[in-house]
C-alpha positions as CSV (number, residue, x, y, z in Angstrom):
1,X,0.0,0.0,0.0
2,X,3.0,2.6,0.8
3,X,4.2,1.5,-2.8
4,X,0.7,2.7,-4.6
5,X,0.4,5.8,-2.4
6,X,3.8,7.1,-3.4
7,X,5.5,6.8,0.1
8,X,8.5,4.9,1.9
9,X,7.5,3.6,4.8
10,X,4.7,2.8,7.3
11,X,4.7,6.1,9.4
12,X,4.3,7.8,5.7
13,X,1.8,5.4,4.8
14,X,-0.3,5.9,7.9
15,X,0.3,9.8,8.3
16,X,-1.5,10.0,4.0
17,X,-4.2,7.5,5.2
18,X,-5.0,9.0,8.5
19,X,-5.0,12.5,6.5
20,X,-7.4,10.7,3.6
21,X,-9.4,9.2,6.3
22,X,-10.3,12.5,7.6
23,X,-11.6,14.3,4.6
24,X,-13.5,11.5,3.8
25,X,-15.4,12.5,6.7
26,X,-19.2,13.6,6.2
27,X,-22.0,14.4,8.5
28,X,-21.7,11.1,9.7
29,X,-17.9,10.4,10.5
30,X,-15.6,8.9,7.9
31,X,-16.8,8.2,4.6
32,X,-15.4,4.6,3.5
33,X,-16.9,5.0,-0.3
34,X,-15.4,8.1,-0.9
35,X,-11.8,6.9,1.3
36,X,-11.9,4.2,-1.2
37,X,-12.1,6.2,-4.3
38,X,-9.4,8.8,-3.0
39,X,-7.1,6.0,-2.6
40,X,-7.8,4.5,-5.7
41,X,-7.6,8.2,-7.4
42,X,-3.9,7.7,-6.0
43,X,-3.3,4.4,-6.9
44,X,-4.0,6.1,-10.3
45,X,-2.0,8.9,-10.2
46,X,0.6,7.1,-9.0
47,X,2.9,9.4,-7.3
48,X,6.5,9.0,-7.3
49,X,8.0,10.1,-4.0
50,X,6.7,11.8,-0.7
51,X,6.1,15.2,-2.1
52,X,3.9,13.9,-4.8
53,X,2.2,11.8,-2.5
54,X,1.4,14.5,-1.0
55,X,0.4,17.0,-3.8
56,X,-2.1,14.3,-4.7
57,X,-3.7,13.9,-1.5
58,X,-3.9,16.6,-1.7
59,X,-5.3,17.0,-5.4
60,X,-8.0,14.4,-4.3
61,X,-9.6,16.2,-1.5
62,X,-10.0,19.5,-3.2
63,X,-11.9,17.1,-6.0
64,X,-14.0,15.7,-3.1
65,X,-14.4,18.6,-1.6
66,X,-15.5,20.6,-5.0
67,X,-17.8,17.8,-5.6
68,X,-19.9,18.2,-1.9
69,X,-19.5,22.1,-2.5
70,X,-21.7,21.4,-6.0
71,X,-24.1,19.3,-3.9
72,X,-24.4,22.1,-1.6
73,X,-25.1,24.8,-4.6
74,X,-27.3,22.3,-6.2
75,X,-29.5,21.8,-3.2
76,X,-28.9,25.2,-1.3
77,X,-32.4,26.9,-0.1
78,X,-31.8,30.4,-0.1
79,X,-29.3,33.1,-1.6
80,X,-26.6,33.2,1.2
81,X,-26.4,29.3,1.1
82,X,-25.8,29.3,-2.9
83,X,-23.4,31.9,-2.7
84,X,-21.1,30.5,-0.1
85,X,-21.4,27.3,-2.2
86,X,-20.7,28.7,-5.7
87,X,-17.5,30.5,-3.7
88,X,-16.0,27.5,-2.0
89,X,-16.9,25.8,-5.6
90,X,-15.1,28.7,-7.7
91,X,-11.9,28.5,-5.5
92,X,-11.7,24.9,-5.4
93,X,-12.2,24.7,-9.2
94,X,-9.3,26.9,-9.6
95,X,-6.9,24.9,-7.3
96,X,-7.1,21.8,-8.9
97,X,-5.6,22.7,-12.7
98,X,-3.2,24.4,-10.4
99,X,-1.9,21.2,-8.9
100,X,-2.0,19.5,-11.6
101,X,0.6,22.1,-13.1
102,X,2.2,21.9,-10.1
103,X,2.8,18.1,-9.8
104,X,3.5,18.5,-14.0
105,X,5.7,21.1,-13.4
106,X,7.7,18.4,-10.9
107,X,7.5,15.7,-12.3
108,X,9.5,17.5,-15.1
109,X,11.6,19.4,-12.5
110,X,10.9,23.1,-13.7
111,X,12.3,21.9,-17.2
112,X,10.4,23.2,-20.2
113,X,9.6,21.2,-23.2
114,X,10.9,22.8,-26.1
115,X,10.8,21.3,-29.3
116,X,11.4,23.1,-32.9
117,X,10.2,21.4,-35.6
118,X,11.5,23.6,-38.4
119,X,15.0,25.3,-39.2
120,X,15.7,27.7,-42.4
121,X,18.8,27.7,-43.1
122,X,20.5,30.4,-45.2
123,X,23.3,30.5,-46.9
124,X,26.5,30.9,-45.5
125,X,24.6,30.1,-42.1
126,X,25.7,27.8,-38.9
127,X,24.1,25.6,-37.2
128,X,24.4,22.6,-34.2
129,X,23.0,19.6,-35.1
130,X,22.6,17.5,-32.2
131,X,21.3,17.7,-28.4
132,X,22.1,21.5,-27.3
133,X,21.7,22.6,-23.5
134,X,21.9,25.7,-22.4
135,X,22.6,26.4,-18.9
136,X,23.0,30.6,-18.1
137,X,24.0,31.9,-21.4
138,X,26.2,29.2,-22.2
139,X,25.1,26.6,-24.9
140,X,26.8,22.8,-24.5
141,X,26.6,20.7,-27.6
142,X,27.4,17.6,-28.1
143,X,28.4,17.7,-32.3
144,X,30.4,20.3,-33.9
145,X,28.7,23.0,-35.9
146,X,27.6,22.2,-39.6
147,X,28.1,24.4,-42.4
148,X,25.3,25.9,-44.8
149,X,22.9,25.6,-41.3
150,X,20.9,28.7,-39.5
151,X,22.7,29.9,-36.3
152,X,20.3,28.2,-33.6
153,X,19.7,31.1,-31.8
């Protein structure tokens, strides 16, 4: 189980599930329906190490939480009870796409994806064909440059 939830350890595992367990909780004390689909919604996500385990825990309650905060809009009875509910619902709907950049943006380790699919080269022009890095205004490549290409840059 510490495997599928992303963690190393029993005291890991038990801190997530203790956390999960608690809100799972409706009116009438812990949920075990919805504990069983957070976990699984984990199992799913499969997180990597502590701090994604974590992030998605995290990501699952804000779903289950945005999900009882519709059920409250779609049932409120008066004005003051829709608009707290359409609030809580706004803010929680916001969060999630914002962890799910934030676990992408991890799980890539703040490295962007660039990928150029077309080069022009003009005469006379350099280029590097091969993997190029470029770490503070220095570019690393692993070939040498190639005549008659367009400067990368």
């Amino acid at each position: 189980m510490a495997e599928a939830l992303g963690v190393v350890g029993r005291d890991a595992m038990d801190g997530i599930l203790r956390q999960l367990v608690r809100a799972s909780i409706n009116d009438d004390g812990p949920d075990e329906v919805n504990l069983g689909f957070m976990i699984s919604m984990m199992q799913g996500i499969k997180p990597r190490d502590c701090v994604e385990a974590m992030l998605v825990a995290q990501m699952v309650s804000v779903h289950v939480m945005a999900m009882r905060c519709s059920q409250q809009l779609a049932n409120a009875d008066d004005l003051a009870q829709q608009d707290t509910a359409a609030r809580s619902l706004g803010r929680l709907a916001r969060t999630f796409p914002a962890q799910i950049e934030a676990l992408s943006r991890y799980r890539s380790r703040g490295e962007p994806a660039i990928t150029v699919q077309n080069v022009s080269v003009a005469d006379g022009g350099k280029a590097i064909v091969g993997n190029v890095t470029q770490h503070a205004n220095v570019i690393v490549s692993d070939r040498s440059p190639v005549p008659a290409a367009a400067d990368a840059r």
